[in-house]
VOMAR-63382 format. One record per residue: x, y, z of N, C-alpha, C in turn. Coordinates in steps of 0.001 Angstrom, whole numbers, padded with zeros to 6 digits, always signed. Layout:
REM residues N
XYZXYZXYZ...
REM end
This chain:
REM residues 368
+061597+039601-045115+061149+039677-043731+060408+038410-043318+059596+037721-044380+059019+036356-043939+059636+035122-043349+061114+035027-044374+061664+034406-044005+062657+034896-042486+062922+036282-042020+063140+036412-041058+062746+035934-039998+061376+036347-040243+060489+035617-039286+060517+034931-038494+060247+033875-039744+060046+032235-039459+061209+031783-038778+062785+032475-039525+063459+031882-038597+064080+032231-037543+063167+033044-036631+063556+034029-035459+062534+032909-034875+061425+032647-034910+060548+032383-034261+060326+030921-034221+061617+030028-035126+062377+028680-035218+063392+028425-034141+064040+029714-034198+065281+029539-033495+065173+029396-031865+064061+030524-031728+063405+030989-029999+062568+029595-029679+061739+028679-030594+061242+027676-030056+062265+026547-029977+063360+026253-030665+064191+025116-030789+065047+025670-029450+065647+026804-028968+066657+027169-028462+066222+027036-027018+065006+027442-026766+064559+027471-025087+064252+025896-024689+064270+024861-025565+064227+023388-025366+065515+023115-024931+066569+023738-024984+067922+022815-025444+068078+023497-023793+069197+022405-022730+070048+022292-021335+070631+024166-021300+070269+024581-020629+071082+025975-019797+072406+025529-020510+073573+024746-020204+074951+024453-020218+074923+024093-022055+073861+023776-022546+074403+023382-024294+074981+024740-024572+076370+024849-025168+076984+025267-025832+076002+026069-027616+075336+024928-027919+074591+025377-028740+073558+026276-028743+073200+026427-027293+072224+026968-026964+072793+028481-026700+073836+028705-026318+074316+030191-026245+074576+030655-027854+075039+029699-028959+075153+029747-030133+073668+030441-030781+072950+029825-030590+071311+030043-031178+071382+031423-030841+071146+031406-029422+070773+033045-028886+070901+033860-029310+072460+033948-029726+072716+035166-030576+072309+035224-031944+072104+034546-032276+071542+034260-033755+070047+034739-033739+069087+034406-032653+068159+034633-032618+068342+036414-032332+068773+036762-031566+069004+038470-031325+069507+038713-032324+070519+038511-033461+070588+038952-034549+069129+039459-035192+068685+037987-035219+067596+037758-036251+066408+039320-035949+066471+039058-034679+065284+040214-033968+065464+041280-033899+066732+041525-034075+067518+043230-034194+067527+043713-035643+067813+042504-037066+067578+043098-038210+065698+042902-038306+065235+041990-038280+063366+042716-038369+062971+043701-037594+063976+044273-036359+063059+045642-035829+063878+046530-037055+065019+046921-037321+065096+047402-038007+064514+047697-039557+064551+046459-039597+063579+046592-041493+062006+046613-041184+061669+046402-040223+060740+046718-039790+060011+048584-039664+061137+049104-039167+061071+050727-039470+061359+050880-041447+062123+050647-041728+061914+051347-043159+060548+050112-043783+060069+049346-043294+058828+049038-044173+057524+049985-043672+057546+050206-042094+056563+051152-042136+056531+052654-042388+057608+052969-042716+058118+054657-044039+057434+053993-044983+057476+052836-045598+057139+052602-047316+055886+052342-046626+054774+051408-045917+053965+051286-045955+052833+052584-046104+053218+053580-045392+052645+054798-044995+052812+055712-045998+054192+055761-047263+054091+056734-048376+053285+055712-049326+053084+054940-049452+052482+054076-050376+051065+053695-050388+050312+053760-051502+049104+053212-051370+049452+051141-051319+048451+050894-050443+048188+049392-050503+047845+048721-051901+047925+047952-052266+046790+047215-053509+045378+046848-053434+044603+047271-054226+043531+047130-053727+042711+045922-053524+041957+045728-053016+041157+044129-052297+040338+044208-053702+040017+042377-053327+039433+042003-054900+038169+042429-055371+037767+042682-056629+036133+043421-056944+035339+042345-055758+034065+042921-054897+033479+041693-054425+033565+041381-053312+035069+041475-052697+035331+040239-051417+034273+041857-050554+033771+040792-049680+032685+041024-048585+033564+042157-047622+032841+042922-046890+032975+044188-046408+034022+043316-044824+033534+041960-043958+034231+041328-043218+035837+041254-043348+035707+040422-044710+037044+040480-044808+037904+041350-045032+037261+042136-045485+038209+043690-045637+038694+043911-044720+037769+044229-043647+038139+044744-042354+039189+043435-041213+038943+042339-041336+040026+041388-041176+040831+041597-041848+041227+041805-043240+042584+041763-043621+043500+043642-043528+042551+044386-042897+043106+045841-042127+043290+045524-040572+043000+044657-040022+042830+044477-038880+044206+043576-038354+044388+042608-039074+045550+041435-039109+046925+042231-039533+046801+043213-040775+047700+043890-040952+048518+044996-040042+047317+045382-038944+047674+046396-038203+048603+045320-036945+048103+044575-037040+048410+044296-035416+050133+043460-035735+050009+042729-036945+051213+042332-037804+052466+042932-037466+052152+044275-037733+052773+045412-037696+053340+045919-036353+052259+045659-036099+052689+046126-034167+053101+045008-033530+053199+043704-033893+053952+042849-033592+055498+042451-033805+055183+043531-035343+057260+043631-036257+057573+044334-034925+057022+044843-034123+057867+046030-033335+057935+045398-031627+056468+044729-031114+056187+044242-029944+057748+043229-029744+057381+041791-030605+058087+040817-030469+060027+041187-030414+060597+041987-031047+061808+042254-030774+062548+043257-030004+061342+043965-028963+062011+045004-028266+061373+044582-026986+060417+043613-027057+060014+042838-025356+061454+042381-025288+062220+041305-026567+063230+040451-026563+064499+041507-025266+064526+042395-026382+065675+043165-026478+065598+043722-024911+064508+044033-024282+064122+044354-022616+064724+043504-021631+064473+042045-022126+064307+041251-021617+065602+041121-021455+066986+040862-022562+068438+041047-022307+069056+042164-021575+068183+043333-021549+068917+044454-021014+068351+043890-019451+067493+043414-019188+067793+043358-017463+067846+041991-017223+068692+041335-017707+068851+039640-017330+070471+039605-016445+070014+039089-015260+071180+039032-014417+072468+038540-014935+072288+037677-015968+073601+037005-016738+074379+038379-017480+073831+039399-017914+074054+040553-018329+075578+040151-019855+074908+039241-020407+075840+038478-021408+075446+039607-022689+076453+040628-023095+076732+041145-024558+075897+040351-025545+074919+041279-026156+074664+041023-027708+075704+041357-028997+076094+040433-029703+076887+040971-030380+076219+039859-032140+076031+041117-033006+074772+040971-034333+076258+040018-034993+075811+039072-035563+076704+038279-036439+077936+037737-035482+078112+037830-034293+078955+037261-033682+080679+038478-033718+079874+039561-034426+080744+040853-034233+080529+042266-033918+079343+042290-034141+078827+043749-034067+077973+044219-032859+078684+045080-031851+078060+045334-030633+076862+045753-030267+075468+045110-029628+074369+046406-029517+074238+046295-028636+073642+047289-027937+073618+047846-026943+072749+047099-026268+072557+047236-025065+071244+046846-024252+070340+048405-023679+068973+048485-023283+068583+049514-023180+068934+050169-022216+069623+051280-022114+070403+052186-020995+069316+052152-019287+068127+052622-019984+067225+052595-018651+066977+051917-018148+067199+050185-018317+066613+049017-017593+067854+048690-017286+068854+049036-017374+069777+048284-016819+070261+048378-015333+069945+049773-014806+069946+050339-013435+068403+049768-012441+067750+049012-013247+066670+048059-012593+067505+047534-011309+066368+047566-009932+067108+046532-009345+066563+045404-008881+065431+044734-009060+065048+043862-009209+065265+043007-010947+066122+042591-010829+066506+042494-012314+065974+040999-012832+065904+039841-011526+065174+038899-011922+063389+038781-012535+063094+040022-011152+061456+040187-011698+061297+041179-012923+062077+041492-013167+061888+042162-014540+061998+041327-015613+063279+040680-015264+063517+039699-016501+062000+038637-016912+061378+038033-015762+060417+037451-015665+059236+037838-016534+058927+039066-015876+057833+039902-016527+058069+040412-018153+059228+040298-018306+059570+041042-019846+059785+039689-020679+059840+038422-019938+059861+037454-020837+058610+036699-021044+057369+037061-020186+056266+036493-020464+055415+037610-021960+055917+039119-021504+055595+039810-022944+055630+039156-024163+057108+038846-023887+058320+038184-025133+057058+037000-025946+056781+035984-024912+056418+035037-025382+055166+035009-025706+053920+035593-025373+052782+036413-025608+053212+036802-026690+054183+038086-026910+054032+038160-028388+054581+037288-029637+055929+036450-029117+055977+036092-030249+054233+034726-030569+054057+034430-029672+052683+033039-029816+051658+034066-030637+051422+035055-029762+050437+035548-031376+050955+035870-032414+052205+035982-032441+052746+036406-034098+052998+035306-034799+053116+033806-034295+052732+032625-034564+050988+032448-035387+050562+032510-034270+048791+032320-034770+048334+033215-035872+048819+034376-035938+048454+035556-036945+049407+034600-038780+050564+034364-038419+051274+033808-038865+050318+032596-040092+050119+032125-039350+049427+030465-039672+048058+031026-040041+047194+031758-039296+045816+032266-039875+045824+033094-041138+047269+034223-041780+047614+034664-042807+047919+033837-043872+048655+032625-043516+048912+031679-044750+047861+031058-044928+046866+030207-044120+045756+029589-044607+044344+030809-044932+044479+031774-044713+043709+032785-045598+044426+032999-047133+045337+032735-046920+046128+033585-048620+045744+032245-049456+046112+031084-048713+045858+030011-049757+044503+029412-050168+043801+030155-049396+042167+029575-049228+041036+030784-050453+042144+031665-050603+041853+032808-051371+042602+031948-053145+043301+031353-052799+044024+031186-053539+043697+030094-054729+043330+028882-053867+043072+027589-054237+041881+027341-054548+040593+028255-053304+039399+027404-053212+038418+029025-053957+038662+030019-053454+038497+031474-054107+038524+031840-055467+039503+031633-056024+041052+031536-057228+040578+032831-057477+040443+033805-056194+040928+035453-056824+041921+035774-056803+042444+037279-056176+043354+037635-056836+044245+038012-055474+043940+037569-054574+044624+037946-052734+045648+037835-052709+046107+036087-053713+047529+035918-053497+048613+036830-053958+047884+036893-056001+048704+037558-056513+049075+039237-056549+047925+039440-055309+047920+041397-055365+049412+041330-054610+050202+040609-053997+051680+040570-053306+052303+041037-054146+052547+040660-055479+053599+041083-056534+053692+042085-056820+055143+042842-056974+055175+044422-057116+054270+044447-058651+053836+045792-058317+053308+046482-059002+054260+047038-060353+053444+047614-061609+054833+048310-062585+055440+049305-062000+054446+049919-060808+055778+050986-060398+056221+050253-059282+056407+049648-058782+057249+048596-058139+058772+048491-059045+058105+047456-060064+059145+047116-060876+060570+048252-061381+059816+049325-061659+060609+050219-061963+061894+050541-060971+061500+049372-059706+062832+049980-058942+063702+049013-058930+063123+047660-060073+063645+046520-059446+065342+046337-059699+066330+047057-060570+067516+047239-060402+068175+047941-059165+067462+049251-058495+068029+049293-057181+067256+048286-056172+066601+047611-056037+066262+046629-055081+067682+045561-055296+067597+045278-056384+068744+044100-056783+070349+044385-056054+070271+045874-056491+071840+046236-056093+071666+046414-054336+070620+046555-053449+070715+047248-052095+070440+045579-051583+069883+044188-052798+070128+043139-051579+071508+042468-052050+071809+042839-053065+073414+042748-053129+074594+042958-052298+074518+044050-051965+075242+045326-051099+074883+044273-049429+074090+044211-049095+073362+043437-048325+074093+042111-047775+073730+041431-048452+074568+039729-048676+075683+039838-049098+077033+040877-049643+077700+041166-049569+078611+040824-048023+077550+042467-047530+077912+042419-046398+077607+041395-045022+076675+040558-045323+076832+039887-044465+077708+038500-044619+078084+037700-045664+079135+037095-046034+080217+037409-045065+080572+038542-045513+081689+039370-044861+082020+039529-043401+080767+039849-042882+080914+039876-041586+080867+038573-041033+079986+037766-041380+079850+036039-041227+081563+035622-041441+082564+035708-042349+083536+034990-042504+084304+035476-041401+084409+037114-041469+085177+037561-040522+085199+036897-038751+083885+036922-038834+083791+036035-037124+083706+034779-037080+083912+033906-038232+084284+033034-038477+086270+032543-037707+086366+033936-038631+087946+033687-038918+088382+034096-037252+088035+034777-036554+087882+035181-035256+087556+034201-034164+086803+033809-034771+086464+032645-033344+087538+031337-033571+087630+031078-034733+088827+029957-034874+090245+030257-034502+090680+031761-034415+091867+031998-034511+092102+032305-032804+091146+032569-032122+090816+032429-030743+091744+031297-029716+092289+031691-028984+093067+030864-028311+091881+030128-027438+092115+028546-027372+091017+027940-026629+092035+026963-025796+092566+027622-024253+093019+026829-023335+092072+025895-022260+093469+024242-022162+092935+023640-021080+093508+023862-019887+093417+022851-018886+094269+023635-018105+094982+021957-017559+096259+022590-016818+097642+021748-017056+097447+021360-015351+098629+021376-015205+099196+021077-013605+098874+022640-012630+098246+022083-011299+097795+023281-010781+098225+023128-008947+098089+024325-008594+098143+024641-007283+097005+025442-006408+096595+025186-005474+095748+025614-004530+096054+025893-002865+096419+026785-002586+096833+027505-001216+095725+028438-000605+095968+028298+000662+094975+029460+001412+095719+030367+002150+095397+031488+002835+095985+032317+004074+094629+032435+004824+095252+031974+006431+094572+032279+007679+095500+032831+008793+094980+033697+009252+095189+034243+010638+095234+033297+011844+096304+033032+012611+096061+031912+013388+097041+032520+014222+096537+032678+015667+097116+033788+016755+097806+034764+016600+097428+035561+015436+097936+036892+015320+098803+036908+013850+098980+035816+013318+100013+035389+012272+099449+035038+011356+099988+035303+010248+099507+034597+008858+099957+033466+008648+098944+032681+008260+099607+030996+008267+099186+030823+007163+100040+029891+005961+100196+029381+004877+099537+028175+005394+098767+027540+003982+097947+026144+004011+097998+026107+002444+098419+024712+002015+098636+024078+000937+097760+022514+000375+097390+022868-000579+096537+021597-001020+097245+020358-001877+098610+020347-001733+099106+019328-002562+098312+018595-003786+097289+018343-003253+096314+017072-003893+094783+017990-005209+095484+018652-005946+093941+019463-006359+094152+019132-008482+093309+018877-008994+092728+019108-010184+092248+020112-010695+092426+020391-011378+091571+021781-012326+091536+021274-013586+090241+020962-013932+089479+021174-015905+089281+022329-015924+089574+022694-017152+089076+023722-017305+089387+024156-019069+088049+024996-019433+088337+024983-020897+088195+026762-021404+088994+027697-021614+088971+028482-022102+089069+029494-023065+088305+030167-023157+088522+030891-024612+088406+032386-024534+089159+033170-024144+088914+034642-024063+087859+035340-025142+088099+034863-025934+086576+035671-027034+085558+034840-026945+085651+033926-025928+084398+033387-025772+083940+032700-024169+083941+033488-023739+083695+033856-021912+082465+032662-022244+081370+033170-022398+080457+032219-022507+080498+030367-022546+081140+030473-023497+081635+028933-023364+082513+028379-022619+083164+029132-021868+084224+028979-020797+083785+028465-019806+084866+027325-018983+084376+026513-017889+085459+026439-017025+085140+026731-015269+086254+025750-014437+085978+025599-014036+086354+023998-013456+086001+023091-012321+087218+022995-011713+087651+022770-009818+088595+022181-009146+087971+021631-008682+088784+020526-008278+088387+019627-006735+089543+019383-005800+089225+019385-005061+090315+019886-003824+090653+018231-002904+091291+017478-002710+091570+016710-001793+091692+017442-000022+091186+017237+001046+091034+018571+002118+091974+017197+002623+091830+016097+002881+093293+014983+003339+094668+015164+003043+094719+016123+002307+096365+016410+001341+096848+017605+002065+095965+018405+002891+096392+019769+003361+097649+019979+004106+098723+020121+003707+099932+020823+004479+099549+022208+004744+100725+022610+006232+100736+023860+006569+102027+024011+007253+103460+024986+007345+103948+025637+008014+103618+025190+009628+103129+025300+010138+102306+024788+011693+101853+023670+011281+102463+023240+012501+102037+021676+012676+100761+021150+013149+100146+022067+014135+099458+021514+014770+097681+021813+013738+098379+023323+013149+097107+023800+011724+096836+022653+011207+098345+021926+010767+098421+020523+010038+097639+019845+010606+097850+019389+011498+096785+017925+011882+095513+018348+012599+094912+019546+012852+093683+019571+013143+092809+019685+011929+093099+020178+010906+092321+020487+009603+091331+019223+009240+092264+018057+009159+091225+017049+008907+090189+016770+009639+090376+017214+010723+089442+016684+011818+087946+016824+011515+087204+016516+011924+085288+016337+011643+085263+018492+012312+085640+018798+013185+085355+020034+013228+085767+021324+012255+086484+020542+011365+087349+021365+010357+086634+020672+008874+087671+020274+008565+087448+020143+006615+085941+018362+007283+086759+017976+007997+086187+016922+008111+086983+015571+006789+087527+015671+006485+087873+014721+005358+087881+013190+005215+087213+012746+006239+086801+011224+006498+085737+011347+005612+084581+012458+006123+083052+012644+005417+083114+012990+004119+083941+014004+003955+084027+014828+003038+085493+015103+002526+086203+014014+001641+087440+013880+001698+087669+015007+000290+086650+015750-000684+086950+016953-001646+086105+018265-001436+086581+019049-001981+086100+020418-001665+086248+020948-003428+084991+021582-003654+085077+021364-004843+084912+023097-005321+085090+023323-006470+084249+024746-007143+084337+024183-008779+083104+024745-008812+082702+024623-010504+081996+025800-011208+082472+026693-011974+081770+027788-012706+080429+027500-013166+079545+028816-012843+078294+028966-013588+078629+030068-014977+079635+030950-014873+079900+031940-015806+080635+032334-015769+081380+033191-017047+082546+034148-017286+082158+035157-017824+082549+036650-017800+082385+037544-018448+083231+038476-018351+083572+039035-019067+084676+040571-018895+084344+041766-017917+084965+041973-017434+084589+043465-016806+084653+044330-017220+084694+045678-016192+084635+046823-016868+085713+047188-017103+086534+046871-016733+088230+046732-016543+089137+045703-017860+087865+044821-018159+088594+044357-019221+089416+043047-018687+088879+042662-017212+089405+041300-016699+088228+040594-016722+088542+038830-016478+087377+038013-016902+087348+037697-015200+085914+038032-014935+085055+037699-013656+084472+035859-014082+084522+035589-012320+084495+034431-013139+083389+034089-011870+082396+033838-012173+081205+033396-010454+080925+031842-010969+080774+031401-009591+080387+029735-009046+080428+029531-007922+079888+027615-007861+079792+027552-006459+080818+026796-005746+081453+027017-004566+082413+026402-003728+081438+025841-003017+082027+024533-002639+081612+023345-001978+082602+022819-000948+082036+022983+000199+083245+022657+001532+082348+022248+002413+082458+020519+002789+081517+019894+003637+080472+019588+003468+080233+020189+002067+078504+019651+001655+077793+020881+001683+078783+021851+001945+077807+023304+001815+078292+024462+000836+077353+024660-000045+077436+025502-001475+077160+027310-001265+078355+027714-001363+078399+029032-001318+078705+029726-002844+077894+030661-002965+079047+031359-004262+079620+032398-004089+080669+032037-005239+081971+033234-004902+082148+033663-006300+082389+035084-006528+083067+035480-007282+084439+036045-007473+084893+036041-008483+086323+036580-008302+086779+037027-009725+088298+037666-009755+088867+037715-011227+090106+037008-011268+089955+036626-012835+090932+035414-013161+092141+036098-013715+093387+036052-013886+094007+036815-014838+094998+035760-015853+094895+036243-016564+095633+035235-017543+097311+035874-017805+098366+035140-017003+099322+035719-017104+100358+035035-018256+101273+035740-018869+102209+034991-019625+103413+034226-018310+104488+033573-019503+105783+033206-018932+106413+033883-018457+106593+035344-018063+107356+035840-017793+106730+036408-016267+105338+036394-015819+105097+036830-014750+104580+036312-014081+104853+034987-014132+104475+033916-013297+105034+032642-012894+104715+031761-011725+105774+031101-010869+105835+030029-011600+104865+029630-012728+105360+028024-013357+106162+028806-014709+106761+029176-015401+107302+029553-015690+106453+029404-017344+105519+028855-017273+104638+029049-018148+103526+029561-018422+102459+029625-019204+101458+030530-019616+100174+030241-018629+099553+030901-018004+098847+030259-016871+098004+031170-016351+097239+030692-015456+095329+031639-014885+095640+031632-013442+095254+032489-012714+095537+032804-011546+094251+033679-011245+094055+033366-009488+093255+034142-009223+093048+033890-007438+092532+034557-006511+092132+034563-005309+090687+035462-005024+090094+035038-003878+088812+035087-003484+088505+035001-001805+087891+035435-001230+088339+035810+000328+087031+035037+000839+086647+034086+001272+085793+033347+002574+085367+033327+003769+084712+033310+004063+084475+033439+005693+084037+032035+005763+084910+031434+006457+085393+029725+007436+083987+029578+008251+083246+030289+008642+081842+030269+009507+081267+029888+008086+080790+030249+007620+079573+029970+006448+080051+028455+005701+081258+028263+006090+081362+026573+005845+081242+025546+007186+080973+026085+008487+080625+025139+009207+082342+025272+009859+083563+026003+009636+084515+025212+010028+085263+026162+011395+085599+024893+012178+086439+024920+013553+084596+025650+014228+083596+025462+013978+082956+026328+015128+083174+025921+016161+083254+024759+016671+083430+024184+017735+084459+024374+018741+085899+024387+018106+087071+024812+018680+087241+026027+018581+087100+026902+017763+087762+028065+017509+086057+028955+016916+085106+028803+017744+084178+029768+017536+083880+031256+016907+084975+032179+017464+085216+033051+016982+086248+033311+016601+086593+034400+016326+088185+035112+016062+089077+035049+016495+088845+035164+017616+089821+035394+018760+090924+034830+018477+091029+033631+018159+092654+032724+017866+092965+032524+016470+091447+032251+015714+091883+031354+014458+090561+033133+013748+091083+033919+012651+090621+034317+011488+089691+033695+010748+088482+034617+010818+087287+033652+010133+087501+034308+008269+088341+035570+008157+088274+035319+006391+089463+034615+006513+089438+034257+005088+090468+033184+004655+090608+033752+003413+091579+033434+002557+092046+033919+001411+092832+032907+000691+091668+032103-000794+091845+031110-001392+092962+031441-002113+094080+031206-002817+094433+031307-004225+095146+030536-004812+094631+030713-006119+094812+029320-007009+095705+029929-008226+096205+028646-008860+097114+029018-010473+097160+027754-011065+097316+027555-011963+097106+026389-013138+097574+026804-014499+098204+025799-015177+098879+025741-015821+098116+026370-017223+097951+026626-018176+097630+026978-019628+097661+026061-020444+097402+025027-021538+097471+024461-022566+097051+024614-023490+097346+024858-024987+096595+024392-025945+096104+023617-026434
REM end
């Protein structure tokens, strides 16, 4: 458990330093929620053994103070095995990113059923992460004040503080099933470690190829087609790994064909896309995650004219056979309202002629 600890409370200080977007930094996380999910757990069967068990007793001598400091440090120790990984665990169940814990990079846990119907989910998150950090900083200081007591007992004392740690003979007597249950143990975590190993490598991780970008607007009663000839898509994906997943387009708004001619040549205009000022229109992901449905939601911000809206939508990942490039490819659409980008207010104010939703949709190619 010491070494748990230390490196739960390594991982949470190295990990909250590192960029929102490091890759490594979603890596840690879970490692760190591992880490905090097996000490609450061993945390319960040490306080069963603490409570059937007598303690060892304090040295002939040491002063009535320290006694009561080293019952005092122990208690709160204790209530810290339990504070520090279920503030954590609060703190994921109402975090708007609402990103899956999963122990070893395979094993599902839950988040807490009752906080998740929170609806202030930012001020919760807030408040449950200042707990978080409150407790782990005193389980730090308790930390550091326990080792320089043990060694000060140790070195400058030379009683017996350090060595009352060592099991006892009836300790010992169990020390073949201790051996076989951390066997069984490291066994199993090997196991599960290779397995999501072998899982995340075997993971399809697409870029993305040659792409298309079209809209539909209403334009005197009619649906009018609009085409972006001119668009890019990066993009890097990995279905078992939403998290690390990214897309960016950028849109050329100068490239816009349309069916109608006249759609055609007003678009560029300063009352429309504007594309003298603003010759791209961009979207770039903040996140991916699965739904409940088992499709990947994908939210970010669209950029049209210099003004940042977000949109969400679902992506679908279709094969060769049900789709127009005749290859493996991501598709998806998302519905706008043309007012919240500033466009045609001038000419076409309201509805009346020109449809203020609009309906983006995009497809791009697949690569390995």
């Amino acid at each position: 458990m010491a070494f748990l600890i230390v490196a739960m409370l390594a991982l949470g200080k190295f990990m909250v330093n590192l960029d929102q977007t490091d890759p490594l930094r979603f890596t840690l996380t879970q490692w760190h929620k591992t880490t905090g999910v097996l000490i609450l757990l061993l945390a319960v069967g040490r306080l069963v053994w603490r409570v059937t068990h007598t303690s060892p007793p304090h040295p002939t001598g040491a002063p009535a103070w320290e006694r009561l400091a080293s019952s005092v440090s122990h208690v709160v120790l204790y209530a810290l095995l339990f504070i520090a990984p279920i503030t954590g665990w609060m703190m994921v169940s109402v975090s708007p990113l609402n990103i899956d814990t999963l122990l070893f990079n395979v094993v599902p846990w839950p988040h807490i059923p009752w906080l998740e119907n929170i609806a202030d989910k930012h001020t919760a998150e807030s408040l449950y992460k200042s707990w978080h950090e409150i407790a782990t900083g005193v389980l730090i200081a308790l930390l550091l004040v326990h080792i320089a007591a043990a060694l000060k007992h140790h070195l400058i004392d030379k009683d017996t503080v350090l060595t009352r740690m060592l099991p006892s003979r009836e300790a010992r007597t169990a020390k073949t099933f201790v051996h076989l249950i951390l066997a069984l143990v490291l066994g199993v975590g090997v196991t599960v470690f290779a397995y999501a190993t072998l899982q995340y490598s075997a993971a399809a991780n697409f870029s993305a190829g040659n792409s298309a970008v079209q809209a539909t607007a209403m334009v005197s009663g009619d649906e009018t087609q609009i085409s972006f000839p001119e668009s890019t898509v990066t993009a890097t994906i990995n279905p078992d790994d939403l998290a690390n997943s990214a897309l960016n387009a950028t849109v050329h708004t100068g490239s816009v064909t349309s069916e109608n001619a006249q759609v055609q040549g007003s678009l560029p205009d300063a009352d429309w896309f504007n594309s003298e000022s603003h010759p791209t229109a961009m979207f770039e992901s903040s996140s991916m995650e699965m739904d409940d449905q088992g499709q990947i939601l994908v939210r970010g911000t669209l950029t049209i004219k210099g003004i940042d809206q977000v949109q969400t939508f679902v992506m679908r990942i279709d094969d060769t056979q049900s789709n127009s490039t005749g290859k493996k490819s991501a598709s998806g659409e998302f519905t706008v309202d043309r007012t919240d980008y500033q466009l045609g207010l001038e000419s076409q104010p309201d509805p009346t002629w020109v449809g203020n939703e609009v309906i983006i949709r995009f497809e791009f190619e697949l690569t390995e």
